[in-house]
Each structure stands twice: as C-alpha cells, then as structure tokens.
N, CA and C atoms as a LAMMPS dump frame, in Angstrom:
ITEM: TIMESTEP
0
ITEM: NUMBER OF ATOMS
495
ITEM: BOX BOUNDS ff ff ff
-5.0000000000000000e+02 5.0000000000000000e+02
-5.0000000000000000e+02 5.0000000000000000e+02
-5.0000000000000000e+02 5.0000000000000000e+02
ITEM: ATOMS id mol type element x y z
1 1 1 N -472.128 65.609 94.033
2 1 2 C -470.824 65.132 94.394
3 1 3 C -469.885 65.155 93.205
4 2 1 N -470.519 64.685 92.168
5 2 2 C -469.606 65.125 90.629
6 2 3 C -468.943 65.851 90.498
7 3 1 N -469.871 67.261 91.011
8 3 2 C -469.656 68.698 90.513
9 3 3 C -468.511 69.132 91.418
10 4 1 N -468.536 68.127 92.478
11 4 2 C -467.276 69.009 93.408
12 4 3 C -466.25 68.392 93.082
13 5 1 N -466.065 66.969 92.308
14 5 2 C -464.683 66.492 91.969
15 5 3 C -464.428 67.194 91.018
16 6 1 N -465.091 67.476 89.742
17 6 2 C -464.854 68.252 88.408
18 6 3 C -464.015 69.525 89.209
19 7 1 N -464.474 70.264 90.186
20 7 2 C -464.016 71.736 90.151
21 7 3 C -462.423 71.622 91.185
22 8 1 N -461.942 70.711 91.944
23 8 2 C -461.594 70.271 92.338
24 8 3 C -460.022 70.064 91.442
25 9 1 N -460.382 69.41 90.542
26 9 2 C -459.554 68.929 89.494
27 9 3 C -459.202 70.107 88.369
28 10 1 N -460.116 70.905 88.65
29 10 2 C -459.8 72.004 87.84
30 10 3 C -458.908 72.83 88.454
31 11 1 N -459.095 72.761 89.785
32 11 2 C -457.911 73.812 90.659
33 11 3 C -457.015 73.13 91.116
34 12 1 N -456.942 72.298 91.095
35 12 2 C -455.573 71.285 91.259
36 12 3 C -454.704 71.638 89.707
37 13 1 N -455.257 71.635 88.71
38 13 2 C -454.59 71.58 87.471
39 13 3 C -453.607 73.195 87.797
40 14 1 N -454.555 73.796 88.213
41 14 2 C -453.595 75.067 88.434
42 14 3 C -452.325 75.265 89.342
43 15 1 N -452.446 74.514 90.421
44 15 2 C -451.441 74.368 91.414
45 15 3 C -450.271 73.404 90.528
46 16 1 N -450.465 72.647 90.224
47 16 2 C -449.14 71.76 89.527
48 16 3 C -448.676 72.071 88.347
49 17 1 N -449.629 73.443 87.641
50 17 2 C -448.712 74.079 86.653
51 17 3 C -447.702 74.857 86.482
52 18 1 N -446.494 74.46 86.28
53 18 2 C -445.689 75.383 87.07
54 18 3 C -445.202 76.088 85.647
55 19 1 N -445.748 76.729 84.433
56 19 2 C -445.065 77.521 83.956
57 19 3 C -444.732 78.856 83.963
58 20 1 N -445.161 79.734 85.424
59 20 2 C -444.588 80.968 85.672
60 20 3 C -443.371 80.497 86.897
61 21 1 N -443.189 79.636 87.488
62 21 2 C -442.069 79.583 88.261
63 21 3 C -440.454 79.833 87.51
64 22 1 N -440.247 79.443 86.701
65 22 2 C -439.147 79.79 85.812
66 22 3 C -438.816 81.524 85.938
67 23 1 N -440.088 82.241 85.834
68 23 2 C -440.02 83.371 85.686
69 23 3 C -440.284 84.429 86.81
70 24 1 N -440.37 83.891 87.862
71 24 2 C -440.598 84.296 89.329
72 24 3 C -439.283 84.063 89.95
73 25 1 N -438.143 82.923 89.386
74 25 2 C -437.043 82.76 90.102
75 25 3 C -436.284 83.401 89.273
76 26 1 N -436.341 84.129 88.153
77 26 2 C -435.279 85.049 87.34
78 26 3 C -435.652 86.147 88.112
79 27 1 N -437.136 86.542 88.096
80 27 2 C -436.946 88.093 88.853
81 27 3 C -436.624 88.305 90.167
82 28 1 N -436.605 86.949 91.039
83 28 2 C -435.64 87.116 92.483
84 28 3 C -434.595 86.867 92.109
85 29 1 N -433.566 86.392 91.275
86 29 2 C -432.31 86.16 91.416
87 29 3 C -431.396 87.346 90.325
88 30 1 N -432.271 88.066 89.376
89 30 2 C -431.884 89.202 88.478
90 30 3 C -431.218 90.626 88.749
91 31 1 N -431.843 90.7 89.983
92 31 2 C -430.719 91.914 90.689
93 31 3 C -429.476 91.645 91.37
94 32 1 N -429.519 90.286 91.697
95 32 2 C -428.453 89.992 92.501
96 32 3 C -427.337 89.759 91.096
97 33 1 N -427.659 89.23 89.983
98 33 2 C -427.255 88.74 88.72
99 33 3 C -426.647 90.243 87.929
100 34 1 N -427.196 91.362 88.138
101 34 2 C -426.612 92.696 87.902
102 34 3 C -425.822 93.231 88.437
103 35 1 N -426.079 93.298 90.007
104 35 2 C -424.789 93.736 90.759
105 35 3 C -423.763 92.947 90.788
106 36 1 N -423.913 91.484 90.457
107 36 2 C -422.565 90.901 90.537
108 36 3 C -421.695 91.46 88.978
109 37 1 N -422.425 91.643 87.807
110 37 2 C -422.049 92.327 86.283
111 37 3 C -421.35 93.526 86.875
112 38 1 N -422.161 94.433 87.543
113 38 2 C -421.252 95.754 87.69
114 38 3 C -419.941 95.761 88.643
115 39 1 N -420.208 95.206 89.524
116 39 2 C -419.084 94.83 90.662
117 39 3 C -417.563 94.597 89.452
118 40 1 N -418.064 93.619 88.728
119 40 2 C -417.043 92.333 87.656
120 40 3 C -416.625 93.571 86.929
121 41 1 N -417.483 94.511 86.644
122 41 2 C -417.224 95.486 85.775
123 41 3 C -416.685 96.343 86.206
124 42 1 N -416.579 97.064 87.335
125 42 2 C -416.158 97.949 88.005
126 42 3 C -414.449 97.228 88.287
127 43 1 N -414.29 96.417 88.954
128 43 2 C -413.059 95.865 89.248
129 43 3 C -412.579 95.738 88.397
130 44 1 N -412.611 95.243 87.144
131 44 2 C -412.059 95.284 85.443
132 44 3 C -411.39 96.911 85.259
133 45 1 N -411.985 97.855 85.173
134 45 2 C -412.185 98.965 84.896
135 45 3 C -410.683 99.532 85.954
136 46 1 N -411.157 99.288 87.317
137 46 2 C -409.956 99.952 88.087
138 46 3 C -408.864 99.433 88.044
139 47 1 N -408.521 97.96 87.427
140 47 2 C -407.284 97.326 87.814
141 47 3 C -407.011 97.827 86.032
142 48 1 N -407.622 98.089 84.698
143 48 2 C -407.036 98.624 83.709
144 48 3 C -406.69 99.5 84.146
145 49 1 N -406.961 100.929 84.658
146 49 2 C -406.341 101.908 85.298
147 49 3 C -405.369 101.877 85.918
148 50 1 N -405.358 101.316 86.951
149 50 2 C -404.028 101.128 87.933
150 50 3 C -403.071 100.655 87.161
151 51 1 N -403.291 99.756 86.049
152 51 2 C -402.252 98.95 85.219
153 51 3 C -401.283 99.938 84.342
154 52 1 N -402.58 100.703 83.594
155 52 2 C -402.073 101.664 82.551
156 52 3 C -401.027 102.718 83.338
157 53 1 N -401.42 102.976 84.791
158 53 2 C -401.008 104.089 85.346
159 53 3 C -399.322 103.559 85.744
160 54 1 N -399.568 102.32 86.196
161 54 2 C -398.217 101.558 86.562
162 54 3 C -397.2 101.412 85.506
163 55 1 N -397.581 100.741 84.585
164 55 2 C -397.162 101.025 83.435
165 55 3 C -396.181 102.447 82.581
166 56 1 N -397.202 103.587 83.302
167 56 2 C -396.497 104.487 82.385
168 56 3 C -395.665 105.083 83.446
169 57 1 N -395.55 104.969 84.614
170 57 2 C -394.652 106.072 85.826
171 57 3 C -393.444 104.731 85.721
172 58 1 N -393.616 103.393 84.787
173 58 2 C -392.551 102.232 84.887
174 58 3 C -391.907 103.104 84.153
175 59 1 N -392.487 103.227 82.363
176 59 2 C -391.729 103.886 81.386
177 59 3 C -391.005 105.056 82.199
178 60 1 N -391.464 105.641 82.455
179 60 2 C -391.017 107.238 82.913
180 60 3 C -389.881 106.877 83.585
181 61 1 N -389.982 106.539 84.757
182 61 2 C -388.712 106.015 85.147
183 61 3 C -387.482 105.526 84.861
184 62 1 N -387.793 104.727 83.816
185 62 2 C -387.008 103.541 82.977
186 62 3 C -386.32 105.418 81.875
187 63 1 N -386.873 106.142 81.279
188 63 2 C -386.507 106.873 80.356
189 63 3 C -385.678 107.922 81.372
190 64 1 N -386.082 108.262 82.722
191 64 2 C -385.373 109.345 83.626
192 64 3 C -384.046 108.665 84.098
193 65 1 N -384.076 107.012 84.205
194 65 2 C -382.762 106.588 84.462
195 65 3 C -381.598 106.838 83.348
196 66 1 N -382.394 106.956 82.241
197 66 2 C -380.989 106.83 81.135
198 66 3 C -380.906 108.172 80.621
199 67 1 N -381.531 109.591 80.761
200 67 2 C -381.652 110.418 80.333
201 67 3 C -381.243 111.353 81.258
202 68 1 N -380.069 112.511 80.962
203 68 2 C -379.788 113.542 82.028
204 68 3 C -381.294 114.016 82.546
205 69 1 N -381.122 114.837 83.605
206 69 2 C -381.939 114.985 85.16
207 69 3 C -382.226 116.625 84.888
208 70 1 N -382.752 116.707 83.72
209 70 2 C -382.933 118.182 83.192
210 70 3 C -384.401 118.359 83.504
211 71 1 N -384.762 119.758 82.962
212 71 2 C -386.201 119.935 82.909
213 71 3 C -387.042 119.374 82.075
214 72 1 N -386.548 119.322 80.741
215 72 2 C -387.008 119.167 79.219
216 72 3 C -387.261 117.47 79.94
217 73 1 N -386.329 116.792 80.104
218 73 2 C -386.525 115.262 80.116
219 73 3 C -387.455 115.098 81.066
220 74 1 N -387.884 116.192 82.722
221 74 2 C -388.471 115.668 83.175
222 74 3 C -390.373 115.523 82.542
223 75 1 N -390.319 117.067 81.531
224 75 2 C -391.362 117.029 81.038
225 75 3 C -391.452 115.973 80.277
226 76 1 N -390.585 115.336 79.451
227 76 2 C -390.925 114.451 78.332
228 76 3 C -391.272 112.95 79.528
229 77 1 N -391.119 112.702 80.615
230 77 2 C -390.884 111.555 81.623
231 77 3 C -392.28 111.741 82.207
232 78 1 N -393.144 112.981 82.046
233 78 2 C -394.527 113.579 83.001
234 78 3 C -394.967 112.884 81.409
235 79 1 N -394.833 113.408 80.328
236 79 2 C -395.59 113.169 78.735
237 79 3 C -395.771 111.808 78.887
238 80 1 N -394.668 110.515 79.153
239 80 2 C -394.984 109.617 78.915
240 80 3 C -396.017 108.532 80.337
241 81 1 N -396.169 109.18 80.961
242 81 2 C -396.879 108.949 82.516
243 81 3 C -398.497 109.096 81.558
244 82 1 N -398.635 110.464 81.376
245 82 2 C -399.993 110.783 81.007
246 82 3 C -400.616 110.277 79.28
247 83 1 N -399.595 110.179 78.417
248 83 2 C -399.906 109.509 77.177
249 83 3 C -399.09 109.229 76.249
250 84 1 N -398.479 108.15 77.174
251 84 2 C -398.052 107.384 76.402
252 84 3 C -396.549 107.782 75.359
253 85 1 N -396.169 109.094 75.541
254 85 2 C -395.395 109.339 74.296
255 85 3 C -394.379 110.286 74.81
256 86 1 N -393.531 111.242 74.157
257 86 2 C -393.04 112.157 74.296
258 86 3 C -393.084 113.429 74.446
259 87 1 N -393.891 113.703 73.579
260 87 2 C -394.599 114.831 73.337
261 87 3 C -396.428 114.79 73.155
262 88 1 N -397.29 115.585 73.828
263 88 2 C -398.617 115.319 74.508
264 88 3 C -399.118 116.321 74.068
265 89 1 N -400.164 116.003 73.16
266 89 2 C -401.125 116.992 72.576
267 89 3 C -402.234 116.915 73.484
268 90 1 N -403.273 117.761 73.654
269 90 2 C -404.571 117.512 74.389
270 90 3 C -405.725 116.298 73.591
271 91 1 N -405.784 115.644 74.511
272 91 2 C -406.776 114.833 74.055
273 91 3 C -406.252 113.14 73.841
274 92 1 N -405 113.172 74.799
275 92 2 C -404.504 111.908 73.884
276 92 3 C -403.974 110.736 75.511
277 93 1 N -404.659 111.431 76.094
278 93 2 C -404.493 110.205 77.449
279 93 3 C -404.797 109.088 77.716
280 94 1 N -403.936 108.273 78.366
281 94 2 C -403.873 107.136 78.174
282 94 3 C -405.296 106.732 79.223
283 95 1 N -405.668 107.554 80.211
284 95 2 C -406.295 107.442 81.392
285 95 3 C -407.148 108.86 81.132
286 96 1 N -408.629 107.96 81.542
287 96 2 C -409.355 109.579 81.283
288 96 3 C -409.164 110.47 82.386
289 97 1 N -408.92 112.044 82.231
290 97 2 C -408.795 112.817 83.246
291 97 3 C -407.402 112.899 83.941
292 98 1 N -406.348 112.413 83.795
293 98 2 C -404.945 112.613 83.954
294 98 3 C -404.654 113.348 83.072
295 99 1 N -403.161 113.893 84.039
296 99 2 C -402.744 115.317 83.566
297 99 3 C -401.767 115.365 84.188
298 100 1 N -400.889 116.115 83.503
299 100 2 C -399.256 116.64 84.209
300 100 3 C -399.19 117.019 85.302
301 101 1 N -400.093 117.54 85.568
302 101 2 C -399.828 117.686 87.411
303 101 3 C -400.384 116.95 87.713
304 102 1 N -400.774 115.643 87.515
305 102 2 C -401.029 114.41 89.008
306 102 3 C -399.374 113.57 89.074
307 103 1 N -398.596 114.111 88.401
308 103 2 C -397.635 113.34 88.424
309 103 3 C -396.148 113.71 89.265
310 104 1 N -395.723 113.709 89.684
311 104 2 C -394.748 113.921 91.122
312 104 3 C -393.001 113.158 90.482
313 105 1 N -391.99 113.863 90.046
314 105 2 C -391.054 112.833 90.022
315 105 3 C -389.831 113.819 91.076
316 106 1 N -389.228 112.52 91.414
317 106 2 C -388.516 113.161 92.943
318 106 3 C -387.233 112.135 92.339
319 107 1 N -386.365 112.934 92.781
320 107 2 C -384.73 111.953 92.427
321 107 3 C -383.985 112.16 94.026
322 108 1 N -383.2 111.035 94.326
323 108 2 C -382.383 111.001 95.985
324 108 3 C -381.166 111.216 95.815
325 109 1 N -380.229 111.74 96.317
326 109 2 C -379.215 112.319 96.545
327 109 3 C -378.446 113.133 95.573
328 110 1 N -377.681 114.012 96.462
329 110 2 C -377.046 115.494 95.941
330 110 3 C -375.656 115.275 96.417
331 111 1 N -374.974 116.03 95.253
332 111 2 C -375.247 116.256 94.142
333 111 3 C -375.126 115.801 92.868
334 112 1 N -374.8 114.092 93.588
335 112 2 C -375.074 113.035 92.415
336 112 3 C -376.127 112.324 92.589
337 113 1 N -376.732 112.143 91.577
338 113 2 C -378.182 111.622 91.862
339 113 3 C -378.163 109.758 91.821
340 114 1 N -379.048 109.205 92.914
341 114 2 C -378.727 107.779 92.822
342 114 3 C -380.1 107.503 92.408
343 115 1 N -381.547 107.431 92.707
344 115 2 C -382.412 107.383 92.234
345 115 3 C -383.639 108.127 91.886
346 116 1 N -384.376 107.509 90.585
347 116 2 C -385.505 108.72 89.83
348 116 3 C -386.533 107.857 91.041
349 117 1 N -387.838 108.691 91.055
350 117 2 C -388.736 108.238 91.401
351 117 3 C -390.156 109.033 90.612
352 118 1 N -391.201 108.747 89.961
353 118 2 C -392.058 108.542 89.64
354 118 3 C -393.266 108.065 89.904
355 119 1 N -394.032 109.089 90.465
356 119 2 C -395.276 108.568 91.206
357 119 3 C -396.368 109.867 90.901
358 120 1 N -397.625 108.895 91.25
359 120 2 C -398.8 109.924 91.323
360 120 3 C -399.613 109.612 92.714
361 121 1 N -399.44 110.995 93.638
362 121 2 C -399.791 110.931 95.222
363 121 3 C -400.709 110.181 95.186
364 122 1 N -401.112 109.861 96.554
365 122 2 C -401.947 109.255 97.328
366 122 3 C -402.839 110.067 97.599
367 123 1 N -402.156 111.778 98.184
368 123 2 C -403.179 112.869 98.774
369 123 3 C -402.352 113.874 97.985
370 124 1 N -403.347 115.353 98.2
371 124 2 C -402.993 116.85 97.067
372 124 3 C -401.419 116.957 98.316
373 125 1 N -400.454 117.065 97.231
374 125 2 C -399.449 118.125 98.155
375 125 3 C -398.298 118.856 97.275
376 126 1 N -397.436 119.15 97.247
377 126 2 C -396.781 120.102 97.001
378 126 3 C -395.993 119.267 95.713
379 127 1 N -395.87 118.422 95.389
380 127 2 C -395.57 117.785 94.178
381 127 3 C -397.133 117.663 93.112
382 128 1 N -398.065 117.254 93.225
383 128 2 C -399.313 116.919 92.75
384 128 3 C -400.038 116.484 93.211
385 129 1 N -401.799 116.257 92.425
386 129 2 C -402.467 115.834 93.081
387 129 3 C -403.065 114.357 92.677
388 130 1 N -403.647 113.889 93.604
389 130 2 C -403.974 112.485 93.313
390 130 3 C -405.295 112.314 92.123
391 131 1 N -404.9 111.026 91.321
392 131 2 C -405.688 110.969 90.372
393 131 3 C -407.076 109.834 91.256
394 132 1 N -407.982 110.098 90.755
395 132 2 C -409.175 109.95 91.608
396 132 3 C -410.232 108.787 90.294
397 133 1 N -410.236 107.502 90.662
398 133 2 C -410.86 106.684 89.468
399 133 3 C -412.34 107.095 89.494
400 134 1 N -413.144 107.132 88.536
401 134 2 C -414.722 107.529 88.576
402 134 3 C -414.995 106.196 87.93
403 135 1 N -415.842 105.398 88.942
404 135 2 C -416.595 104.614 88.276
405 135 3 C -418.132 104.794 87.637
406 136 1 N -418.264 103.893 86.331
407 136 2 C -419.65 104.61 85.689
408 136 3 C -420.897 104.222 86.662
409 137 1 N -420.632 102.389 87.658
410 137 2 C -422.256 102.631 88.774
411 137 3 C -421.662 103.204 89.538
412 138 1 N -422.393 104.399 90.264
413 138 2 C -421.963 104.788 91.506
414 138 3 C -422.855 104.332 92.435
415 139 1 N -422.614 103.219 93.352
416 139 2 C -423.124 102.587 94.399
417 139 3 C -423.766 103.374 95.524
418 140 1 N -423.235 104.826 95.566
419 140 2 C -423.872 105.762 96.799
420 140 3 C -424.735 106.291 96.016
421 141 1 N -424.83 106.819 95.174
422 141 2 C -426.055 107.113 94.946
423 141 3 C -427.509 105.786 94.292
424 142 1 N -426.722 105.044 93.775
425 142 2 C -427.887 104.322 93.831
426 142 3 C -428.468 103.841 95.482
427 143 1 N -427.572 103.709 96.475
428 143 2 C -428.174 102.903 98.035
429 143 3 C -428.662 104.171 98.765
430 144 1 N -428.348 105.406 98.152
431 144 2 C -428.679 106.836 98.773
432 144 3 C -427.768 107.283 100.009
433 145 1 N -426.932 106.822 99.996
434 145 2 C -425.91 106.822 100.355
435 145 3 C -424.209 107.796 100.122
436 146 1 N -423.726 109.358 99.84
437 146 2 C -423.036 109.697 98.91
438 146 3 C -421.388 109.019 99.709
439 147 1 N -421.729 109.286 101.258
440 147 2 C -420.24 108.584 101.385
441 147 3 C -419.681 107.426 101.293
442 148 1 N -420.677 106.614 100.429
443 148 2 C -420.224 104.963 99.948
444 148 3 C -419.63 105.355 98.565
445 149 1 N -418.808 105.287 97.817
446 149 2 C -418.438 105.342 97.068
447 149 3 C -417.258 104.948 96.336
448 150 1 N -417.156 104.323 95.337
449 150 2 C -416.267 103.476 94.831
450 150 3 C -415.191 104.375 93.875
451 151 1 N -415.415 106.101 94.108
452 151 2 C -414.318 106.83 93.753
453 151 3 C -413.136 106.761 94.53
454 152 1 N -412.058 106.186 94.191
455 152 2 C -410.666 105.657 95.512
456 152 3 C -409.622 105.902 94.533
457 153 1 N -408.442 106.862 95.222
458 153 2 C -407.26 107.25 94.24
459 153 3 C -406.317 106.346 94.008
460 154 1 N -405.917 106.274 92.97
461 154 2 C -405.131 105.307 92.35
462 154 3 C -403.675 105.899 92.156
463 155 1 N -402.659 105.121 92.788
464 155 2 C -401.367 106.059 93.448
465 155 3 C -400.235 104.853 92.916
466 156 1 N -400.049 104.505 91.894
467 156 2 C -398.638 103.29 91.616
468 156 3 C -397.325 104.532 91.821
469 157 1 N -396.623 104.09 91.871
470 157 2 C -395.093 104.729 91.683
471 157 3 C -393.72 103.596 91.463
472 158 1 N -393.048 104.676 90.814
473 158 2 C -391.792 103.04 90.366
474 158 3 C -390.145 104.251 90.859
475 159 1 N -389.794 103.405 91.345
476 159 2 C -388.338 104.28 91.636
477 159 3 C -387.329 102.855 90.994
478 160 1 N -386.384 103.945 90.105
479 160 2 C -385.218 103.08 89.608
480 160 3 C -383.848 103.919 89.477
481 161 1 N -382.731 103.38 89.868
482 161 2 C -381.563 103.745 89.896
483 161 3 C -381.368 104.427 88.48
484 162 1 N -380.781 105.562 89.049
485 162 2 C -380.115 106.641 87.924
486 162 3 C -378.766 105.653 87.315
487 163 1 N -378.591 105.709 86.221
488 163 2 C -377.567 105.196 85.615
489 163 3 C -376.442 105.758 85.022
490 164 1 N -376.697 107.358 84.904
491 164 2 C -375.523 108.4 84.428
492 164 3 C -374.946 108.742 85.547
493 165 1 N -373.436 108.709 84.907
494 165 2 C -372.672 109.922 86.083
495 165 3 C -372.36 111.086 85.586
C-alpha cells in the first residue's frame, strides 16, 4: 500500500508542474502575434506611400498653378510627383518603382485655363498608368491563394486653380 502512495505522489508532482505551460501558450498565440506585426507593417508601409504620393501630385500642382502651362513646366511638375525635385536623375524616387508615366496632369478650360490637375490613375489609360503598391508579406501566396493579394493601386490626385492670366 506504501508503494502505491509513493508512485502516486510522484505523478501527481508531474501534473501540477506547470513549467512548460508558459511555453505551450507562446506557441499557440505566436502566429497570431506575427500576423498582427505584418498586417501593422503592411498598413504603415501603404499609408507612407499614399502620403509621399499625395504629397508630391500636392507640390506639382501647387508649382503648375504659379508656373505658365508649357511643356518644360509640365515635365518639371511630373519631376516633382516622382522625386521630389526639378530635375530627376535615375535612381532618385521618392516611391519605389514610380515613374513619369504613372503620372497624368490635365488642366480645365480653353483657352484660358482655370484649373491644373495632377493625378496618378486608378486604371492604364491614355494619360498613364496606375502605380501598383508591392507589399514585402504577400498574403496569397503564403494562404496559396494568388488572387488574395494586398497589391492595390494607389491613385491620390490634387486639382488647384491656375493663378496666371
């Protein structure tokens, strides 16, 4: 009868030891703890984009209102959309993978002009084509999945009154 309380007590000691539970509830709650990182990360990532992009078709605008409605200005108004400046060497974008043709500027009425407009499409058309964000997780291929995907075009535009007559 000894022998069965001794062994008894020995396997009881095991049940109320709980020092792998700590480490059984990190590895159920650790993936969920990653995808919420990339999600946080991913949304960070697209709203810098959209920002930078908003940002520079603001400038552009803001420089096409005060600047005659020439060619030269519209290139220097596409320069400051894609980096930042006036003049655009390769390699110097503000946004990876933008380029002078995702950028579209359209002015309203003839043959005095009342407003610039500055935008980068939504879809490819006869002004440019849409700039397309690449995120680094791609969610379709990790769920095996390719038409889930968190590649979605990023389209700001700013229209502001021409100010020359």
């Amino acid at each position: 009868m000894k022998r069965r309380i001794g062994i008894s007590n020995r396997l009881g000691c095991f049940f109320r030891h709980e020092g792998g539970g700590a480490l059984a509830e990190l590895a159920i709650i650790f993936p969920l703890l990653a995808i919420m990182l990339a999600a946080v990360s991913e949304f960070g990532r697209y709203f810098q984009t959209y920002t930078t992009l908003s940002k520079g078709t603001r400038s552009a605008a803001r420089y096409l209102s005060n600047h005659p409605y020439t060619n030269t200005e519209i290139t220097r108004a596409t320069n400051l959309v894609v980096c930042g400046k006036l003049v655009c060497a390769g390699g110097d974008e503000l946004v990876p993978g933008m380029t002078a043709a995702k950028v579209c500027v359209d002015s309203t009425g003839s043959p005095k002009i009342l407003t610039v407009t500055v935008r980068i499409p939504h879809v490819a058309g006869n002004c440019g084509a849409p700039h397309v964000y690449q995120p680094v997780f791609d969610i379709g291929a990790l769920l095996g999945n390719p038409t889930f995907s968190l590649a979605i075009p990023v389209n700001p535009s700013t229209t502001m009154y021409y100010m020359l007559d």
